[in-house]
Every structure is written in structure tokens, then in C-alpha cells.
N, C-alpha and C positions, 0 to 999 in steps of 0.2 A: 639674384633676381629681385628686383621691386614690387612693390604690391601692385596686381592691378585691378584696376575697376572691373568691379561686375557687369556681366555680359549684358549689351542691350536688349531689350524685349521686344518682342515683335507685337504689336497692335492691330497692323495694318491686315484687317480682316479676309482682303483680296490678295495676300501673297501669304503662302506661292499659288500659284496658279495655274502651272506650266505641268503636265503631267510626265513622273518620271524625274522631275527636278531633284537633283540629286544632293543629299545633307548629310548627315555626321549624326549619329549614337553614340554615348559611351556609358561604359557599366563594368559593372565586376560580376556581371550574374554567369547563369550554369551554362557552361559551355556545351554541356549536352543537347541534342534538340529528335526531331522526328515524334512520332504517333506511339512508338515502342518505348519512347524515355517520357509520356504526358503520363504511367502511373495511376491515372484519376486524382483521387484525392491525396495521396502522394506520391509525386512524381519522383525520378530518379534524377536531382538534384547533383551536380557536380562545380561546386563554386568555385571560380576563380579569385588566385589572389594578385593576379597582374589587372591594373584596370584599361578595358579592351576598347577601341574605337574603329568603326566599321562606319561605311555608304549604308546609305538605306535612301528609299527611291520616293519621290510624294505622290500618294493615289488621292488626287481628286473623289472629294463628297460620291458624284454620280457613278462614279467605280467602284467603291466601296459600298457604297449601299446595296448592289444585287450580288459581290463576289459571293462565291458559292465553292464549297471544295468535293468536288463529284469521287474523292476515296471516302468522306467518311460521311456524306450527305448534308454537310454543317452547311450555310447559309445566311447571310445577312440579312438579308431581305430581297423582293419581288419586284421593288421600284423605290425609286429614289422617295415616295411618300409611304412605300409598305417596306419598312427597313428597321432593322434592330438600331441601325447607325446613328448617330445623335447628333445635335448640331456643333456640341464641344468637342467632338472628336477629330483628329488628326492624325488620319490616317498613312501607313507607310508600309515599304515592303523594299526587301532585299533584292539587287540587280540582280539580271538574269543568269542563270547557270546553267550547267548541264546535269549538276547535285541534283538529288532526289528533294534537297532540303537548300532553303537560301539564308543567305545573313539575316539573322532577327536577333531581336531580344528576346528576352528569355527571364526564367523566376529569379530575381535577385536584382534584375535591371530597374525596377519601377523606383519611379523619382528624378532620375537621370536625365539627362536633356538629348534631343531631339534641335539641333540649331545647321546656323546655315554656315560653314566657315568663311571667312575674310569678305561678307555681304558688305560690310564699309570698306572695301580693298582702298578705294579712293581717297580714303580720309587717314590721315597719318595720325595715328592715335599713341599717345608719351607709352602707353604701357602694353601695347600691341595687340590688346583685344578690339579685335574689330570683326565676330562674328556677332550670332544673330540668334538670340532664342525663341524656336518657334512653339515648341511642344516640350510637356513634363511624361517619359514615359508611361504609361499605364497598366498595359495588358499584353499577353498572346491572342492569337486568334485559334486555339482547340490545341495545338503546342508550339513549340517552341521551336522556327523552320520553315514554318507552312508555307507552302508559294502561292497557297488559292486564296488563303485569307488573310487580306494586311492587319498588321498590324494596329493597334488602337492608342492613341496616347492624346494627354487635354492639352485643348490648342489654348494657349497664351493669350491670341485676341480674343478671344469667348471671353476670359476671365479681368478684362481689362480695370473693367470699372471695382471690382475686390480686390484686386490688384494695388491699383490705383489708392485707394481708401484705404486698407489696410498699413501698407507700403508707407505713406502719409504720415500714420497715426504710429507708426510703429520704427521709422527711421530716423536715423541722429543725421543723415547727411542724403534725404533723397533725391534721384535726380530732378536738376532743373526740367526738363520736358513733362514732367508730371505736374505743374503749376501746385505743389500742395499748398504754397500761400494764399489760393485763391479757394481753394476748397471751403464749401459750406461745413461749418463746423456739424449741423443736423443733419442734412443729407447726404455726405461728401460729394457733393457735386459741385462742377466748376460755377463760379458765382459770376 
């Protein structure tokens, strides 16, 4: 197999935007999950050494902001302006089931990507990545499972412009779309 280029990053602030859109996780964390394996301060942790990729579903900002889990009282917030929720967050949650518990992530996952698979299906790419990075995993919401409360991980267009700059200043080969030749050397901003 050839090398291939790293996955494109997603910028575009309005996608997705479709709720329930459906993406791709992947990770090596604890395949343990439920209220019984959150432990508190340490949890009962069972790392996998296959690395796992599962669906995971996209909840829109305004559904995440009041999700609420009525077993253990946790809560996001009251309204989309009374909410724990943050504007960097990218939020997600496991297809429906009849489990007590849905597909999440879990302690060991964070770092991980969150993306969209074959979003350039159209475009014929030499080395066949043609998904989509939306978000870098982050969190649980109270454990590892939860169906009330999505998931939390940092969405990719919030972080554009450090991205961006960083990316610039720190790559031997960045992509063309990030214009780095144009970048203000003081501000990194496009000139």
C-alpha cells in the first residue's frame, strides 16, 4: 500500500447540519461502558488492543445544549443560551438501539477522529482518502454509553484559523487550500 495523504479537514462551519447525519469514530479506548463501569475518579477501564470503528450520529448545537439524562439528573443546560455546551463543541451520539447503552466513546478514545467517510466520493483521489475530518474526540458525557447525553468532541471549523497558522508554520508540505504563501508573517492572516 502507498502512502496516503492526510485526511481533509473540514472548515466549513455549516456542515453537517442535518441531524442524525451519520459519521465514523475510531479508537482503541475501554470497551466497557454504563453508570456501573464510570467508577468516579477511577473508572473500570478495559482497553482494547484492536482499534474499533463504529457510526456515531450528529446532534446539532440546539439538541445538545438542553440534553438532560432523567437516571442520573446530569444536564447540559436550560436553553440553547443557558447551556454548559460551547461553541467548539461537536457534538455526537450513538444510533438508536434497544441496549440500555449506545455506541460512544469512551476513556482512551480522546484524540481520535470523528469524520465523514468517502464525503469527496466524487472526486477520484491517487491514494483513496477521500473522507472528511470534522471533530478531534474529547469527552463522555457522565459515562461511557449514555443515550441522554451526546457525546462532546472539538469541531475542526472552530479551530480553523490555529489550524491554519500553526499548520503553515510548522509544515514541510502544507496543503495548497490553506494559501500559507499568502499568510501575514505577524498575524497569520491571509494578506
Amino acid at each position: 500500500m502507498g502512502v496516503r495523504s492526510p485526511v481533509r479537514l473540514n472548515f466549513n462551519e455549516s456542515y453537517p447540519s442535518s441531524p442524525d447525519e451519520s459519521l465514523e469514530i475510531i479508537g482503541h479506548g475501554s470497551t466497557l461502558g454504563g453508570l456501573e463501569n464510570s467508577g468516579g475518579s477511577t473508572p473500570n477501564i478495559k482497553q482494547t488492543q484492536i482499534l474499533h470503528t463504529a457510526e456515531t450520529l450528529y446532534v446539532p448545537f440546539e439538541t445538545c445544549a438542553v440534553a438532560n439524562d432523567p437516571e442520573t439528573g446530569n444536564k447540559y443546560g436550560n436553553s440553547p443560551t443557558n447551556t454548559l455546551v460551547k461553541d467548539h463543541w461537536f457534538c455526537t451520539t450513538g444510533p438508536p438501539t434497544d441496549s440500555e447503552l449506545t455506541t460512544s466513546t469512551c476513556y482512551g478514545d480522546s484524540g481520535g477522529p470523528v469524520f465523514k467517510e468517502n464525503f469527496f466520493e466524487g472526486e477520484i483521489s491517487e491514494d483513496g482518502n477521500n473522507d472528511l475530518l470534522l471533530a478531534v474526540i474529547s469527552g463522555t458525557s457522565g459515562y461511557c454509553g449514555n443515550k441522554n447525553l451526546p457525546l462532546w468532541n472539538q469541531r475542526v471549523s472552530y479551530h480553523k484559523q490555529w489550524i491554519i497558522e500553526n499548520g503553515c508554520a510548522l509544515s514541510q508540505a502544507p496543503p495548497a487550500e490553506w494559501n500559507c504563501d499568502q499568510l501575514d508573517e505577524v498575524t497569520g492572516l491571509a494578506t
